[in-house]
Every structure is written in C-alpha cells, then in structure tokens.
Steps between C-alpha positions, in 0.01 A plus 500: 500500500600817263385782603235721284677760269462841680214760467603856430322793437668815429382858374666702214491859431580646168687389166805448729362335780380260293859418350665517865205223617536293176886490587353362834288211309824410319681442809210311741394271174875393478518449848161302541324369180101517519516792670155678521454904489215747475439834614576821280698517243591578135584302177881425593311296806240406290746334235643282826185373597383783738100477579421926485210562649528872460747576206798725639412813328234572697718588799698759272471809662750764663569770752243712616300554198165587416507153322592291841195697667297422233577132511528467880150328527592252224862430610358439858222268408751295324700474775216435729405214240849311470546525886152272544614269238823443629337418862286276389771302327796584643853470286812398625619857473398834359785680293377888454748579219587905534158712511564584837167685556290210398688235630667566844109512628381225384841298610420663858167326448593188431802461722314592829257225315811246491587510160870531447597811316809638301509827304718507168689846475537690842334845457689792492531545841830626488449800271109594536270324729691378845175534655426165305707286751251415747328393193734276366557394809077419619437312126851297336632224717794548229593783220699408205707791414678611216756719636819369652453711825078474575532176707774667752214804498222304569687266753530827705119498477450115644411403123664188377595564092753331257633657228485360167618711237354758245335306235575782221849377604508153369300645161675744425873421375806652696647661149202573262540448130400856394604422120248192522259702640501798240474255254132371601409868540637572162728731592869585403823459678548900433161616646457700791185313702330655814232280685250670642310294743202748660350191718161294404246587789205733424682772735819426309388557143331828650720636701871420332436415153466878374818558711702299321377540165534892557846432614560294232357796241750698638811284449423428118557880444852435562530124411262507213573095391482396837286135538225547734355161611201417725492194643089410549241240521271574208203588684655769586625634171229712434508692795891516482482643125236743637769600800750545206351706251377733777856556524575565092665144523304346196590227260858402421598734818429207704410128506318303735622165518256201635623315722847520511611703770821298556637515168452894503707470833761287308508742221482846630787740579261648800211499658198729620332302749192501811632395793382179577664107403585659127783679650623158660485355155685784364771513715522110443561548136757751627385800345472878591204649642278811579261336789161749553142484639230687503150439669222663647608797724288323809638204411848688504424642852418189656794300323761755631416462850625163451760540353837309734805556250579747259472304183183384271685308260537122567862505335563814744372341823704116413848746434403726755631784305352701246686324201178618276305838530162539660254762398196434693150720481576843475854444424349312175472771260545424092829716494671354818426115360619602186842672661566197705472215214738741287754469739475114489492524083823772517686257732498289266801678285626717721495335823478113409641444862240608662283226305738219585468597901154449441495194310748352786264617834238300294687220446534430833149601620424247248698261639371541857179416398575217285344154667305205405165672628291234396644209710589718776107634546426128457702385765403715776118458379503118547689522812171740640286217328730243700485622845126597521450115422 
C-alpha cells in the first residue's frame, strides 16, 4: 500500500523567509509528489501550491520597536490561532522558517504536543542572543543551518542540525558579470556606481536611510558624476525619495531602481549597506563595502548587551576578520560613512590590491557556502517525516 504524500505546515516571516521556505517546497515536491502544505506564507509559497492562511507579511516586524508593541496582541492571537489548527489536524511536521520570535514558541508547543519540528536558519546565537539555546533546544527536534560551523555549535547544545548550504550561494554566480549587469541598469563601462542599500523595515527606512543619503550628499561634492543607485521595492519609493531629498539628493543625483537589487550588486564599484543578509549578498558578488546600523537607542542598549563577537557584519563574522568597515549607531555619522566608502572608491586606482584581497576572501567565503540547499533540507526533512512513522 503507498503511503499518503506528507503533510507539512511551515511559517514564513518576511520577503526572504518566504524565498528561503519556497526553496524548501522545491526540494520536498521533488522528493515526494502530492505533497500537501499550509500554514503562513508568502507568494513564492503561494506560486508552489502553499495553502496561506495568514499571508507572511503580517509577521514583519523587528527589534524592540514601538511597532512590535503595537502589534504584540495581533502577532500573538495569530499564533494562538495556527497553534489550535495545527492540533486539531496535526501535520507530519512543522517547519518554522527563520522568525525566531514567532516561531520557536509555537514549535515548543507543538513538539511537547508530538509534532515533529525543524527550524530553517539557526538564530544568531553565536553573535547576539546565546540565551536562545535552551530555546532551540525545548522547540526544533532538528535546525537546518546555513553556516558551515552552526551544527558543531549546536551539537555542543544536545541539538541535532545538518548543514545545508547558503541558498544566496547557489543564486548568486561565483564571478558576476558586472558588464552584463550595467547594461540592464543602463549604465556605462566608465561609470563610477555606488549602491546604497539603507534596509526595507519601517525602523530601517527611519533610522538609516537619511544616513546614507547624507553620506552620499557628501561624497558627490568631490565625485560630482558619481551613479547613486537604490535598490527598492516600489512601495517604498515614495518614502525613499522623501529620505533623499531631505538630504539635497533630488532627481538625476540618484535613482531608485525596482527590484533589482542584484544587478546593482553586479554593477557597482561599492557598496553602502544595513547590516543584515544584503551584506551577504554583497560580499557574494565580491564587492567592497561600508556595513552600518542604526536603531532606536533602547533598542541599541538592549542589543549590545548581547552582543558575543566583535563584528555586525555577516561577511565580518563568516571571515572572522574585519575585511569590511563597521560603523554602527553613534559611530554612523554622514561624514564618517562618507570617509570610509572613499577609501573603497580611491583603492580603486591607487591601491587596486587591496580590492583583489577582497575579491579573493570572498571567493572563498563564497565557496564555503556553496551547496545544493534544496535537496539537502529535503533530505533531512523526510528522514524526520520517516522515523516519526
């Protein structure tokens, strides 16, 4: 008798969560045909057959804002919702795809419940929030990580992981065709192109956008035919043209390019970029960067205290080295932003070296994380599916 195809529900966070779980889909549909999935989720899910009963955005929130207090009621009767739906008709196993505040309770839930469990992306336990072992440990019978050395971590911790790869890896091609690229953007071989990338959450747009744009006001006083390009979803091109002319940048000073934040990456000759997975995908298309972050100075103070290693920067914490500069809150004035991408333009011409170094620690953090993330997650899924037959 052939057995029913399996039941899984998973919850998605966010634009990216969405992509990481749809990369998920692509893997268990290949690996069992008829596969059935509902839960939370976004339009990349949606497009594989995903059942949403809540559409993803509705979980996107960050930090310790006014906007996650405001939202706590909501956010917690959703939870409260999906946790009595998946009771009464209990899945195979629940897949909480990053959002680590929403999901690691509700996979302690349903685990103690007998529901088999596995988190996609290991939090950050490693550079902010150790305190989230226990965690991990009470809700994810396994954790999917995308960092070569997570699974050694958590195995310290009595929490059984595999590691499968950094999706941006396999998307993102080891030598970037930055001619190519220019040419979708329309620009020319001889142009100089930063990328300013201020971050897309509400916090984001307030707190870093005016940063960069100021530092980027700066720099065209002495590179007046500099590109500036902003990468941006288009509904929030209003508010990032607003963040710009605040800062004199108006017009031709600056364009704001839908959608196409990896062909700015391919194109640019640096980059002024929020920490966060941008700076992954920068140093993946090899190019120089200024990382910085600004927030709330509460949310600051309780962030700090966190704080295990002395990097922010993704590309920082995987080469264990600053190989990129950090200017984080009060170190992230206009003036200091703009002195540190200088450096990166100047090196250019009269220390081309120092690029190449760069371009070859990337390389090979590229190549570390470089796996076939799809049928890796998909393996070690169905074998959870397997065994709690």
């Amino acid at each position: 008798m052939t057995a029913p195809p399996p039941r899984v529900a998973m919850v998605a966070g966010e634009a990216s969560g969405d992509l990481l779980a749809a990369l998920l889909l692509d893997g268990l549909q290949a690996h069992s045909p008829g596969l059935q999935s509902h839960g939370i989720g976004g339009p990349q899910m949606g497009s594989r057959g995903f059942n949403a009963w809540w559409p993803s955005d509705r979980l996107a929130v960050h930090g310790y804002s006014l906007q996650v207090l405001r939202r706590l009621r909501e956010l917690l009767g959703i939870r409260k919702q999906l946790r009595e739906r998946l009771l009464a008709d209990r899945p195979d196993v629940f897949i909480g795809v990053d959002a680590p505040d929403f999901n690691l309770s509700l996979e302690a839930d349903l685990r103690a419940a007998g529901v088999r469990t596995v988190h996609f992306v290991c939090p950050s336990i490693w550079a902010w929030r150790a305190d989230r072992v226990e965690k991990i440990r009470r809700s994810a019978d396994h954790v999917l990580c995308v960092f070569p050395f997570e699974p050694e971590l958590l195995a310290q911790h009595g929490i059984a992981a595999t590691y499968v790869g950094h999706p941006l890896a396999g998307v993102i091609p080891m030598e970037p065709d930055r001619a190519a690229a220019r040419a979708r953007i329309g620009l020319r071989d001889a142009d100089e192109v930063l990328a300013i990338l201020p971050g897309s959450r509400e916090s984001e747009i307030e707190y870093i956008a005016p940063l960069f744009f100021a530092a980027a006001a700066l720099l065209r006083r002495t590179r007046p035919a500099i590109k500036l390009l902003v990468p941006a979803l288009p509904a929030l091109r209003e508010r990032i043209v607003l963040a710009a002319r605040s800062c004199g940048l108006a017009g031709a000073a600056l364009e704001i390019v839908s959608g196409q934040s990896h062909s700015v990456l391919a194109a640019c000759d640096a980059a002024l970029v929020a920490s966060g997975t941008a700076t992954l995908e920068a140093a993946l298309f090899k190019r120089p960067m200024v990382i910085s972050y600004r927030m709330h100075p509460l949310s600051w103070q309780l962030m700090r205290r966190k704080q295990l290693q002395p990097w922010v920067g993704l590309p920082n914490i995987l080469c264990r080295d600053f190989v990129v500069p950090e200017l984080i809150q009060n170190a992230a004035t206009p003036q200091a932003l703009c002195a540190a991408t200088l450096q990166w333009l100047d090196a250019r011409c009269s220390a081309p070296q120092k690029i190449t170094d760069l371009e070859q620690r990337f390389t090979a953090l590229h190549a570390s994380l470089q796996r076939n993330t799809s049928q890796l997650a998909a393996d070690a899924i169905c074998k959870i599916i397997s065994n709690a037959a």
